[in-house]
Structures are given as structure tokens and as C-alpha cells.
N, C-alpha and C positions, 0 to 999 in steps of 0.2 A: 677629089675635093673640088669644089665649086667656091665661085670668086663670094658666097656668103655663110660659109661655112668653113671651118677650120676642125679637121679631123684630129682628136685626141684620145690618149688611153688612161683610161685610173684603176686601182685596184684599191681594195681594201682587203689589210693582211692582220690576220689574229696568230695569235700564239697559244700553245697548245692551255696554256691555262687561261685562256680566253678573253687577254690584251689587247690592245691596238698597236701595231706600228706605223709611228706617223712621222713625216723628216720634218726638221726643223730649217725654214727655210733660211739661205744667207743675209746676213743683217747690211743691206747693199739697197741703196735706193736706184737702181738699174736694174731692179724686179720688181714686180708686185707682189704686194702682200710682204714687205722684208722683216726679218723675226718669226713669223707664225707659221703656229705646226699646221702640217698641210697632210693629205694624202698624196701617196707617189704617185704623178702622173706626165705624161708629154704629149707631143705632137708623134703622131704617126708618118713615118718617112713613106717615101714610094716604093710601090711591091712591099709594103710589110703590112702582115695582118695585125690587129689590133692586140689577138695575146701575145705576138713577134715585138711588137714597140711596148707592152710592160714589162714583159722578160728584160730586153733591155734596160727600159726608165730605172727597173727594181736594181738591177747587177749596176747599174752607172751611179746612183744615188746611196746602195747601200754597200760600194764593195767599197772599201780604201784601205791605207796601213796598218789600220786596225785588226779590221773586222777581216783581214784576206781574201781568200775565197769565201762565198756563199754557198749553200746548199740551201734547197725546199723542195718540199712535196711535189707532186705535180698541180699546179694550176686547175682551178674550173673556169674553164670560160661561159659566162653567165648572158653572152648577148651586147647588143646594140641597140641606142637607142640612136636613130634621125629624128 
């Protein structure tokens, strides 16, 4: 990462009937965007590749006392845009 650029991951995830899943961000004016549905996405950490930090962002965002454990297909990773 370079001091004008900020490296991030997103994913767009359908369901087999051919849905969107989008999170609903925290209603916290200490974010942006607070309230609105969003696509799952973050900052990529260091040494991690870009499908390594959605793996993540998806299991941090969608795993809680709910929902338990997740499972999913395997990923495609479709590339980068600079």
C-alpha cells in the first residue's frame, strides 16, 4: 500500500435463488454511511491476499449467535482493479 491509496476487499454474494446478501451497517455516527445496506467489504491487512481479507470481512460480518458457524461454496476470485 502506498501513502495514496488504501487497499480494500468486497465481494458480492448471491444465493442460490438468486438474492443479494448485503449487511446492514451499525446505526453509529463513528461510521460512515450509518444505517445503509452495504456490500461486505474491508481493508486488507499485511501478507493477506485480497480473497484472504473477504474470507475474513464475510466470517467477521456474517458469523454471530445466530447464524453460528458459516459455510459457502468456494469463492471465485474475479481479479483487481488499481
Amino acid at each position: 500500500m502506498n501513502n495514496n491509496t488504501i487497499d480494500a476487499s468486497t465481494v458480492i454474494i448471491t444465493t442460490l435463488d438468486g438474492k443479494y446478501v448485503l449487511q446492514q451497517r451499525d446505526n453509529s455516527s463513528a461510521i460512515e454511511f450509518p444505517g445503509f445496506n452495504a456490500l461486505i467489504s474491508g481493508y486488507i491487512h499485511e501478507k493477506e491476499t485480497p480473497l484472504e481479507a473477504i474470507i475474513r470481512e464475510i466470517k467477521e460480518e456474517l458469523t454471530n449467535h445466530k447464524t453460528g458457524g458459516l459455510r459457502f461454496s468456494a469463492p471465485t476470485y474475479l481479479g483487481s482493479v488499481k
